[in-house]
N, CA, C and O atoms as a Maestro MAE file, in Angstrom:
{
 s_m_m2io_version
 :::
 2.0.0
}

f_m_ct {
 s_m_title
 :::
 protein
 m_atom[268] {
  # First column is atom index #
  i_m_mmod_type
  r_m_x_coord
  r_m_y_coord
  r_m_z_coord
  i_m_residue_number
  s_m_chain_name
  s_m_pdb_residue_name
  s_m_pdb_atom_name
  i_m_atomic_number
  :::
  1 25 0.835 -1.180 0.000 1 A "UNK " " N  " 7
  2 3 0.000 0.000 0.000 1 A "UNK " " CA " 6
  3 2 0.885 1.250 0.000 1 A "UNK " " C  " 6
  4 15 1.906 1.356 0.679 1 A "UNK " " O  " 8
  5 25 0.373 2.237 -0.867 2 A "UNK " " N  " 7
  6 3 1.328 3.479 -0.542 2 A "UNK " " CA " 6
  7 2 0.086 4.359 -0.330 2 A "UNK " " C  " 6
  8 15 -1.059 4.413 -0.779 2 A "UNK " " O  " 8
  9 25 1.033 5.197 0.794 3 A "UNK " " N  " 7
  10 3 0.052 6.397 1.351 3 A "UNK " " CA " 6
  11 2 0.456 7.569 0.553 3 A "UNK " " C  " 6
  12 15 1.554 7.773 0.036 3 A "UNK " " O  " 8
  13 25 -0.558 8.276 0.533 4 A "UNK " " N  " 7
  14 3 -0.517 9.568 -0.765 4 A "UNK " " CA " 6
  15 2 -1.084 10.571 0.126 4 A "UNK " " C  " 6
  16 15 -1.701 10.014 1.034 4 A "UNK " " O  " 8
  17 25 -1.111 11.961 0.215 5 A "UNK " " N  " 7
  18 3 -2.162 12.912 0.231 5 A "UNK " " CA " 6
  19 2 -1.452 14.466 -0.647 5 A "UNK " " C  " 6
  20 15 -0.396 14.993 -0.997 5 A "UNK " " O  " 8
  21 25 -3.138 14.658 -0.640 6 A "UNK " " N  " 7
  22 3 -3.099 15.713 -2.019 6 A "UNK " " CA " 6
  23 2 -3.981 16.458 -1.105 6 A "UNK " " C  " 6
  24 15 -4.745 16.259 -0.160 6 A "UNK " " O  " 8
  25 25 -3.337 17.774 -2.112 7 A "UNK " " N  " 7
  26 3 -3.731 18.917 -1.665 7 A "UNK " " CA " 6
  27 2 -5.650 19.421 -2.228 7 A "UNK " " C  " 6
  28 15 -5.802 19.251 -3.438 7 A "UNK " " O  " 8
  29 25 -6.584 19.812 -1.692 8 A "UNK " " N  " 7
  30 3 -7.744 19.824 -2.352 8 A "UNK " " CA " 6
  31 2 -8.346 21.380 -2.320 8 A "UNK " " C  " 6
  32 15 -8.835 21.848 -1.292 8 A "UNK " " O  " 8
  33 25 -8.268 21.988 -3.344 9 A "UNK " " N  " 7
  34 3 -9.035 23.096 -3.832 9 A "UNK " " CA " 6
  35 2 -10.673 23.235 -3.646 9 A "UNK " " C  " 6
  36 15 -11.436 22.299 -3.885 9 A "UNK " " O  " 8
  37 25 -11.148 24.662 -3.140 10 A "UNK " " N  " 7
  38 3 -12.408 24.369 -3.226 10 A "UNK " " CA " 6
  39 2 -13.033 24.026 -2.428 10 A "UNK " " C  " 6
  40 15 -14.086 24.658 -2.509 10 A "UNK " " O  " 8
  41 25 -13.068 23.137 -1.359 11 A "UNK " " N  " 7
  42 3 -14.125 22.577 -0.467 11 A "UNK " " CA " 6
  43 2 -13.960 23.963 0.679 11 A "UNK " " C  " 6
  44 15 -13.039 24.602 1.187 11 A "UNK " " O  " 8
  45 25 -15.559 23.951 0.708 12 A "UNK " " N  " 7
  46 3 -15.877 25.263 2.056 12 A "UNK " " CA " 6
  47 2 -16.882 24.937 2.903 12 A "UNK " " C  " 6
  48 15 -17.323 25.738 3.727 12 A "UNK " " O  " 8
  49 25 -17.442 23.389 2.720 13 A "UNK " " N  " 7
  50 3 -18.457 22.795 4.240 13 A "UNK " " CA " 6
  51 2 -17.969 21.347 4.154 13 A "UNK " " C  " 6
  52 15 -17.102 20.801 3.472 13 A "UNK " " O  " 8
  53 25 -18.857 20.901 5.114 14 A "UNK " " N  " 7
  54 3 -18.653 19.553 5.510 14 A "UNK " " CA " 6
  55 2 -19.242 18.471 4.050 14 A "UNK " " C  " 6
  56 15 -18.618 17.495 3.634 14 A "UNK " " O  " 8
  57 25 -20.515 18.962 3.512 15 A "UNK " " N  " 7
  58 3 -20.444 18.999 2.406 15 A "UNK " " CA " 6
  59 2 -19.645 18.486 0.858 15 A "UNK " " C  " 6
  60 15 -19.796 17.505 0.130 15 A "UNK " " O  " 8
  61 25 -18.969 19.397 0.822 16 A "UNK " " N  " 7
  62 3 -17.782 19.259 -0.044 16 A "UNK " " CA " 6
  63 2 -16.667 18.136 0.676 16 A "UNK " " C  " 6
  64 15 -16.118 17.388 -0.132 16 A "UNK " " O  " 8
  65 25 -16.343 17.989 1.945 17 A "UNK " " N  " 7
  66 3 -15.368 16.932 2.427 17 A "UNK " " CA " 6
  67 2 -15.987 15.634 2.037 17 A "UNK " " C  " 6
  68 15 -15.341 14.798 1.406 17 A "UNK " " O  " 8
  69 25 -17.541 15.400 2.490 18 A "UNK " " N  " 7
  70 3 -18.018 14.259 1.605 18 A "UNK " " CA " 6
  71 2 -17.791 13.965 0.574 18 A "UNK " " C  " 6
  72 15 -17.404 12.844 0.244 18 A "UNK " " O  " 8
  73 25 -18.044 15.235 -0.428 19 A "UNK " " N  " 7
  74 3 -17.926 14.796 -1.816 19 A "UNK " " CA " 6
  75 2 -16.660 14.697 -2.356 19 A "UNK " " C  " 6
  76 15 -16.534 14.530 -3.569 19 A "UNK " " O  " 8
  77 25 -15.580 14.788 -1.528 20 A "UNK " " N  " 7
  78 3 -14.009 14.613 -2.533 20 A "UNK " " CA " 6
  79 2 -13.925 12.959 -1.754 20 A "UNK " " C  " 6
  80 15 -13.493 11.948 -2.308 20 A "UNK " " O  " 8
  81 25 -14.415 13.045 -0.480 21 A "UNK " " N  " 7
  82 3 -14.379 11.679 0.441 21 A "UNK " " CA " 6
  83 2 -14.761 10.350 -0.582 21 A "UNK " " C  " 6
  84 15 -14.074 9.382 -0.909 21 A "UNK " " O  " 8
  85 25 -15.736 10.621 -0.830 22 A "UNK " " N  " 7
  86 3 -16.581 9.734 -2.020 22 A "UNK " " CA " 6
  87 2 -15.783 9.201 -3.089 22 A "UNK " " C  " 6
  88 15 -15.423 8.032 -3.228 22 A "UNK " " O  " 8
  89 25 -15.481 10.455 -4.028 23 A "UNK " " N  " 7
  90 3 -15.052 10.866 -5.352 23 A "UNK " " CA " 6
  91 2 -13.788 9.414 -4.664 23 A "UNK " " C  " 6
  92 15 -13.997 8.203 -4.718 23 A "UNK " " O  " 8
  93 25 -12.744 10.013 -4.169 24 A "UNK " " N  " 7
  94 3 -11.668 9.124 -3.680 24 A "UNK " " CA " 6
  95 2 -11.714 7.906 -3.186 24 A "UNK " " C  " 6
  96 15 -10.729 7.202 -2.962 24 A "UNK " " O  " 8
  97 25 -13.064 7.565 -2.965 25 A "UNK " " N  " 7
  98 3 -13.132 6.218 -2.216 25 A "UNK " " CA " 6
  99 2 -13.547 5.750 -3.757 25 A "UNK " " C  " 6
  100 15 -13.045 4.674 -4.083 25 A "UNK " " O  " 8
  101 25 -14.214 6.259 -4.549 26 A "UNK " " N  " 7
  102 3 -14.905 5.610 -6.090 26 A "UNK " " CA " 6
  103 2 -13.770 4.622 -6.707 26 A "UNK " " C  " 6
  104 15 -14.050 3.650 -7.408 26 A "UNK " " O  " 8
  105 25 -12.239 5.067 -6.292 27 A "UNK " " N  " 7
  106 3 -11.440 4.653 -7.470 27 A "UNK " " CA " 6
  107 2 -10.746 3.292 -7.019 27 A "UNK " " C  " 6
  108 15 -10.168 3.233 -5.934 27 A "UNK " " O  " 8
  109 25 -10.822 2.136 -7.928 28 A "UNK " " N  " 7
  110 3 -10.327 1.041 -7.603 28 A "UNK " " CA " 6
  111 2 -9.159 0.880 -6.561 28 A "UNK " " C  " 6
  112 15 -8.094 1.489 -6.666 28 A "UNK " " O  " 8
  113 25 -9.530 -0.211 -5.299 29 A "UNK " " N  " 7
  114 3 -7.788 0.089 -5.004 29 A "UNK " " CA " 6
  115 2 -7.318 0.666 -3.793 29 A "UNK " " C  " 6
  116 15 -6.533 0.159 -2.992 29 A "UNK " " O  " 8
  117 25 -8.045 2.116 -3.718 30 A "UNK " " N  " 7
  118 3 -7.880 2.642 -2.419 30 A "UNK " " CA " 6
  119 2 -8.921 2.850 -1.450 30 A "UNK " " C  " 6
  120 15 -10.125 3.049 -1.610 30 A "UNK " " O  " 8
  121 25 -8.145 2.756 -0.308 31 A "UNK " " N  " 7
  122 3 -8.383 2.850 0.921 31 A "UNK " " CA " 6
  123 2 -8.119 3.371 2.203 31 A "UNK " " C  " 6
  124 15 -6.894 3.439 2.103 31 A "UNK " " O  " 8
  125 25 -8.386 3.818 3.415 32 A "UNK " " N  " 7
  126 3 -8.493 4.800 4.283 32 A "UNK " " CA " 6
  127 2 -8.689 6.231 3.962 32 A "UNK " " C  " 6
  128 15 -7.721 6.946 4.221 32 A "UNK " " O  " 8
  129 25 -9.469 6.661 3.582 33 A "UNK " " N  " 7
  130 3 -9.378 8.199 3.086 33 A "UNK " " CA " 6
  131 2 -10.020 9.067 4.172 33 A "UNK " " C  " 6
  132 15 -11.094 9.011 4.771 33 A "UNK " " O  " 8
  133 25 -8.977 9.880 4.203 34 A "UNK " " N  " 7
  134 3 -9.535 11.164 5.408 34 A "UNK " " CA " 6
  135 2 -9.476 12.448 5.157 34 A "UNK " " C  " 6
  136 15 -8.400 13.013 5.350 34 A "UNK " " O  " 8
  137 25 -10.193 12.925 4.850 35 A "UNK " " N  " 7
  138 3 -10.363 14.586 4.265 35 A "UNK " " CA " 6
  139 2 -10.536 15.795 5.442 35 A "UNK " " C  " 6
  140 15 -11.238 15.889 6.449 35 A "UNK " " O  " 8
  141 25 -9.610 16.602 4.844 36 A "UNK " " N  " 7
  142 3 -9.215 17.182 6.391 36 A "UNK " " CA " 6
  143 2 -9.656 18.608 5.577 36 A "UNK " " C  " 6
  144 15 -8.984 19.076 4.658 36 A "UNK " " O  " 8
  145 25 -10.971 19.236 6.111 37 A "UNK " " N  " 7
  146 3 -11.855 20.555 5.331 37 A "UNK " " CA " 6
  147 2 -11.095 21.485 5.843 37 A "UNK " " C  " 6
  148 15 -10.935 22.434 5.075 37 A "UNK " " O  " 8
  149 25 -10.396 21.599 7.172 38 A "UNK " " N  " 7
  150 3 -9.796 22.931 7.296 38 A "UNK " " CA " 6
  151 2 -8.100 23.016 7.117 38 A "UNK " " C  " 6
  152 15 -7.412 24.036 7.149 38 A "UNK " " O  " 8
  153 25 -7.672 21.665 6.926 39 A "UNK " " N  " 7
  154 3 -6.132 21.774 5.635 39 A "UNK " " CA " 6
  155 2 -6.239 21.955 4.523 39 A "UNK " " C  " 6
  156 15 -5.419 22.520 3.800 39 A "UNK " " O  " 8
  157 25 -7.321 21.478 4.203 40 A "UNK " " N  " 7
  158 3 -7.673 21.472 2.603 40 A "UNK " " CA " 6
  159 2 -7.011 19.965 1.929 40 A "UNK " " C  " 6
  160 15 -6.612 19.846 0.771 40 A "UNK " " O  " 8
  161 25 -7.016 19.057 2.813 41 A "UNK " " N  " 7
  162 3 -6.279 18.192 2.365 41 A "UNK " " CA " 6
  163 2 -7.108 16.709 2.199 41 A "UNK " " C  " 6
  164 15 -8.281 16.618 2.560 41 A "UNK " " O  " 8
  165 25 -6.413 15.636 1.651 42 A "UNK " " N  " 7
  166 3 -7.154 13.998 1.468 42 A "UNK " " CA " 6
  167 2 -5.851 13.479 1.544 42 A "UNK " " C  " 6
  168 15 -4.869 13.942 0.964 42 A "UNK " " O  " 8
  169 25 -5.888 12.334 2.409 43 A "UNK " " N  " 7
  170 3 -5.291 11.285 2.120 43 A "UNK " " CA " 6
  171 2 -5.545 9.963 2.258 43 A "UNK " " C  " 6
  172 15 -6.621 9.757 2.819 43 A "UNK " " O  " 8
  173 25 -4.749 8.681 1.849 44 A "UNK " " N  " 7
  174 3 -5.488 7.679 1.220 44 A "UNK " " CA " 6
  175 2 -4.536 6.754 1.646 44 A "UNK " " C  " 6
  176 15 -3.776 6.914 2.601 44 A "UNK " " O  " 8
  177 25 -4.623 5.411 0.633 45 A "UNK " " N  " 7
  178 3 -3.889 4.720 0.761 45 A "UNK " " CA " 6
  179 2 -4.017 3.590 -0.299 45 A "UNK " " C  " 6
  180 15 -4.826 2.683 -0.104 45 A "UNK " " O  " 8
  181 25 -3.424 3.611 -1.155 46 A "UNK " " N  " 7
  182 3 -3.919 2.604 -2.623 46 A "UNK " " CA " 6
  183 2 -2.971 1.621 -2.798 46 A "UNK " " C  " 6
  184 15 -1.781 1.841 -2.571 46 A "UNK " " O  " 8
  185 25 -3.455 0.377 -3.244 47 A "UNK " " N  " 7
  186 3 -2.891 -0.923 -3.439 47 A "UNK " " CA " 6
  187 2 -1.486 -0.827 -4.765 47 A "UNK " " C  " 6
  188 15 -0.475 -1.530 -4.771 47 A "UNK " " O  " 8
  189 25 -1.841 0.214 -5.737 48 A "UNK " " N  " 7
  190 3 -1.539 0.565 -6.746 48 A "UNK " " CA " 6
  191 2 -1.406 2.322 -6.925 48 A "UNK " " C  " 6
  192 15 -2.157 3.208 -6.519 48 A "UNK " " O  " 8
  193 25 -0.396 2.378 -7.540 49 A "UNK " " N  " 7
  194 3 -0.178 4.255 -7.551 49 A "UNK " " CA " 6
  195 2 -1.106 4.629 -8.827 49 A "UNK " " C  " 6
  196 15 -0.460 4.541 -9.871 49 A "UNK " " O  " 8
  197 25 -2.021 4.897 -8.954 50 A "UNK " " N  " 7
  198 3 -2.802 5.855 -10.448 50 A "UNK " " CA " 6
  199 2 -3.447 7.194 -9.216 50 A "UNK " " C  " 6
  200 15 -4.481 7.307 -8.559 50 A "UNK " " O  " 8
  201 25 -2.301 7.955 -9.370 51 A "UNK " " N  " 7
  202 3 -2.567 8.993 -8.829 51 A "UNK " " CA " 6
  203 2 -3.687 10.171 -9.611 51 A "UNK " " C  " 6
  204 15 -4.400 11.112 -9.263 51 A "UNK " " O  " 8
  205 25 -3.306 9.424 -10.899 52 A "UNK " " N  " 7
  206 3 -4.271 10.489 -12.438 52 A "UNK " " CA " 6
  207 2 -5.659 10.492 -12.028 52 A "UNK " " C  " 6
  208 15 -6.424 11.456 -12.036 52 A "UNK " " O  " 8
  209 25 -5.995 8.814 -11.522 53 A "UNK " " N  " 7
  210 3 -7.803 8.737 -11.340 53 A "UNK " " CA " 6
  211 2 -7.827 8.955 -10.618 53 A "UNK " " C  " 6
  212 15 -8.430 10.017 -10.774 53 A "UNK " " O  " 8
  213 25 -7.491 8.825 -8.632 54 A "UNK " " N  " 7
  214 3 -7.732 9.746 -7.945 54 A "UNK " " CA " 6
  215 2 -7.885 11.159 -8.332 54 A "UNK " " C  " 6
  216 15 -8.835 11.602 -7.686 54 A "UNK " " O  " 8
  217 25 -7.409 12.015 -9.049 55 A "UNK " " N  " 7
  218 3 -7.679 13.568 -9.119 55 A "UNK " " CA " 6
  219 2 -8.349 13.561 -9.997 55 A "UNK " " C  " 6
  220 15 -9.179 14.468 -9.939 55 A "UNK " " O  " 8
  221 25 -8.458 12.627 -11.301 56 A "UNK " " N  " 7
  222 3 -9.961 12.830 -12.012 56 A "UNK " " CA " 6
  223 2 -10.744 12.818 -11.083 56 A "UNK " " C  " 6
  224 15 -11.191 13.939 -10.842 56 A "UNK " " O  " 8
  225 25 -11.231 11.770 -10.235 57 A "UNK " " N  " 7
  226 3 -12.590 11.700 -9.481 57 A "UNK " " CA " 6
  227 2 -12.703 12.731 -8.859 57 A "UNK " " C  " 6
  228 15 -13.891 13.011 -8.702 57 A "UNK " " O  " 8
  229 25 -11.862 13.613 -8.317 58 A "UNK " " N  " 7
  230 3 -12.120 14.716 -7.724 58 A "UNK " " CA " 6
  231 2 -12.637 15.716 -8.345 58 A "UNK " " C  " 6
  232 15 -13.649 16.340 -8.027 58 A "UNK " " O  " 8
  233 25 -11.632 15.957 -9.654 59 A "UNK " " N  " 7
  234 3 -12.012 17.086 -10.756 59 A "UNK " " CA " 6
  235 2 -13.787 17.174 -10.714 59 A "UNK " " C  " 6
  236 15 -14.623 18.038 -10.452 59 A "UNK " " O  " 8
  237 25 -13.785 15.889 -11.090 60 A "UNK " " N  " 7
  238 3 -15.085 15.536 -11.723 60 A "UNK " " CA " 6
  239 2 -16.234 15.728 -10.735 60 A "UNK " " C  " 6
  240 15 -17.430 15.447 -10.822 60 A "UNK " " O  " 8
  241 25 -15.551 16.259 -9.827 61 A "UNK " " N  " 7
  242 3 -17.140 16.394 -8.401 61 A "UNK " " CA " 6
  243 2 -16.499 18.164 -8.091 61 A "UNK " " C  " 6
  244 15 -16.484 18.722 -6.994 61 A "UNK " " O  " 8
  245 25 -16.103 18.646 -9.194 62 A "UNK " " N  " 7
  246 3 -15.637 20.413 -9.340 62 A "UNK " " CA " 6
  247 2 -14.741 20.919 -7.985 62 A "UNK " " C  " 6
  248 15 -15.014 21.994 -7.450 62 A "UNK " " O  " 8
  249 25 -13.789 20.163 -7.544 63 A "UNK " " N  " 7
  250 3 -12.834 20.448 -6.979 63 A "UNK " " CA " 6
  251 2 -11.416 20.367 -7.132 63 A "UNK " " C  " 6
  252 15 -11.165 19.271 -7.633 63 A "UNK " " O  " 8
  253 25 -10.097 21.198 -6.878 64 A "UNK " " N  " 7
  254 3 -9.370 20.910 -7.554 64 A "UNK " " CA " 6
  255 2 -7.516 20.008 -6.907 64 A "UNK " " C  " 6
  256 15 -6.892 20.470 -5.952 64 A "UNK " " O  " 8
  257 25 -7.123 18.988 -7.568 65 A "UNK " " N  " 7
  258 3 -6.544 18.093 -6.366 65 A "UNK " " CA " 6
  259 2 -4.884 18.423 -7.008 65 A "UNK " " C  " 6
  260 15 -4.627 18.870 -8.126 65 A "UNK " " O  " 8
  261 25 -4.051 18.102 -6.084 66 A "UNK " " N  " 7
  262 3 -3.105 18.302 -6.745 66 A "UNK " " CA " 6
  263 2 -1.847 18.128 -5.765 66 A "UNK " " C  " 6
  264 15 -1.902 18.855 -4.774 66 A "UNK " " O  " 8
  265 25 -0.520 17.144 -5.879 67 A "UNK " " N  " 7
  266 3 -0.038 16.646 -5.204 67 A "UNK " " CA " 6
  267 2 1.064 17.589 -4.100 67 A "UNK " " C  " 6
  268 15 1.703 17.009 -3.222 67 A "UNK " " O  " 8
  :::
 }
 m_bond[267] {
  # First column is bond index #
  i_m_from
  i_m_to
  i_m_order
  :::
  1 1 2 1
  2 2 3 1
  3 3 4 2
  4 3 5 1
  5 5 6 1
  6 6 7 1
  7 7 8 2
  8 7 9 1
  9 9 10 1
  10 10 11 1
  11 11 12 2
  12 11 13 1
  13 13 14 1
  14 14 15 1
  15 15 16 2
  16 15 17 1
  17 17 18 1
  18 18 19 1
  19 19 20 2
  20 19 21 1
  21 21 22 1
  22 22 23 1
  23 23 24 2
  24 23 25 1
  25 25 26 1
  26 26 27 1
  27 27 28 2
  28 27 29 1
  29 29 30 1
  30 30 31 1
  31 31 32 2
  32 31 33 1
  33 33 34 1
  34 34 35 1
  35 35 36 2
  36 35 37 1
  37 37 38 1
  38 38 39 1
  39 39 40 2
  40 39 41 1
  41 41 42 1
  42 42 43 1
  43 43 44 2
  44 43 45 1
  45 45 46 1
  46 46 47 1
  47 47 48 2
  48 47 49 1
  49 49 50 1
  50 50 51 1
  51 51 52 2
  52 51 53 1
  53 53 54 1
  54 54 55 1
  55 55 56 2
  56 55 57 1
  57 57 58 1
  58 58 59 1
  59 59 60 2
  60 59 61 1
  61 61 62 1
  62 62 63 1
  63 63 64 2
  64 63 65 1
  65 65 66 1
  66 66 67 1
  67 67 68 2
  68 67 69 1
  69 69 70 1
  70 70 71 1
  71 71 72 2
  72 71 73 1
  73 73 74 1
  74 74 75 1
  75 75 76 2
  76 75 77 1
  77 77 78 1
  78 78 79 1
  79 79 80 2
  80 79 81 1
  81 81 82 1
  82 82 83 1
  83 83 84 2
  84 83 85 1
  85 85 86 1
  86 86 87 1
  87 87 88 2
  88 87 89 1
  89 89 90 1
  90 90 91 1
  91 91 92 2
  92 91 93 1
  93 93 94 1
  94 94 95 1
  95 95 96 2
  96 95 97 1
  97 97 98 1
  98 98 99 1
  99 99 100 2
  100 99 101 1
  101 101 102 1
  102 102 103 1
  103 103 104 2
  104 103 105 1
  105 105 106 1
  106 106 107 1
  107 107 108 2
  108 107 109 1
  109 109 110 1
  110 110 111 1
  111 111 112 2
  112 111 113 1
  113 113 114 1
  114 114 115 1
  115 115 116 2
  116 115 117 1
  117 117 118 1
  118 118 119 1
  119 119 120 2
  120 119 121 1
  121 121 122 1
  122 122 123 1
  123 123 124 2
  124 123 125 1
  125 125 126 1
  126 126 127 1
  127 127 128 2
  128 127 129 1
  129 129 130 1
  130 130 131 1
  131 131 132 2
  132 131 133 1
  133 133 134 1
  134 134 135 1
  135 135 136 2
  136 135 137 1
  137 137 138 1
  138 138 139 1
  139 139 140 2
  140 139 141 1
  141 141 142 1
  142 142 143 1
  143 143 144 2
  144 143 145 1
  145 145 146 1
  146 146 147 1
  147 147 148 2
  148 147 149 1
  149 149 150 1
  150 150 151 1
  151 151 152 2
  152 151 153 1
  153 153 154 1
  154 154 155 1
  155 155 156 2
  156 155 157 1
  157 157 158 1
  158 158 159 1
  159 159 160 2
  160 159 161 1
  161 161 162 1
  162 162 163 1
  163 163 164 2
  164 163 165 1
  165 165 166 1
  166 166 167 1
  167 167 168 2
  168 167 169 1
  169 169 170 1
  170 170 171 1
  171 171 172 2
  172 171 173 1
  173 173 174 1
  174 174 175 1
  175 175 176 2
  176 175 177 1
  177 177 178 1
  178 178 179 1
  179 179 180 2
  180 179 181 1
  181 181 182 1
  182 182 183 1
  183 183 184 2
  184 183 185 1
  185 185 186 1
  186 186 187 1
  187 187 188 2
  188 187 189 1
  189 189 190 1
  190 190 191 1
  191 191 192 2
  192 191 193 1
  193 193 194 1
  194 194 195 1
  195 195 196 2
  196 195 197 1
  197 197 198 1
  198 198 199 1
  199 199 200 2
  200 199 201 1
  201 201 202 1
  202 202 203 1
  203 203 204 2
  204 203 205 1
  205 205 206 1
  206 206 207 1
  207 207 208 2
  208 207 209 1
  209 209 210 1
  210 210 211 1
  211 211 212 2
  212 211 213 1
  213 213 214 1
  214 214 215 1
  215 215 216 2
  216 215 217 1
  217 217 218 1
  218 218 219 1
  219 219 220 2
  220 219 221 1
  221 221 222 1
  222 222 223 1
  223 223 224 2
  224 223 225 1
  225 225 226 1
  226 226 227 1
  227 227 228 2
  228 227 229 1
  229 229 230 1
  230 230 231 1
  231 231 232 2
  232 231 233 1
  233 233 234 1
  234 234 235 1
  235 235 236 2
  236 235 237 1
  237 237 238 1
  238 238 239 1
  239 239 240 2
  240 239 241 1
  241 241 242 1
  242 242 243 1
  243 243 244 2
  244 243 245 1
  245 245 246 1
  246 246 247 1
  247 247 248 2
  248 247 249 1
  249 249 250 1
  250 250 251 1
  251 251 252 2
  252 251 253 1
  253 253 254 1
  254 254 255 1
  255 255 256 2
  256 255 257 1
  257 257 258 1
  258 258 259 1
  259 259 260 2
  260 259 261 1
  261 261 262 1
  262 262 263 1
  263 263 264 2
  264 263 265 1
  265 265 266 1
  266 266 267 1
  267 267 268 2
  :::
 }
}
């Protein structure tokens, strides 16, 4: 497992921590994700590194991720 966290654009309620929470849990693979709304941060833990689809899934729920 490698642990990752990325930086997350955008989220301003509890709200939005769900929805990058989600987005990140969607992608094959990974696991433990903890979204931290007042760092602005996610981190994870994936079987496999595709760091690309983690931050698509994020993109794609209009927030912006970035390592």
């Amino acid at each position: 497992m490698v642990k990752t966290k990325l930086n997350i654009e955008g989220m301003s309620c509890e709200h939005c921590a769900r929805a990058v929470k989600q987005a990140i849990e969607s992608v094959a693979g990974v696991k433990g994700v903890a979204v931290d709304l007042v760092g602005r941060t996610a981190e994870f833990e994936m079987d496999k590194v595709d760091i690309a689809a983690v931050i698509a899934a994020v993109e794609e729920e209009g927030y912006r991720a970035s390592l």
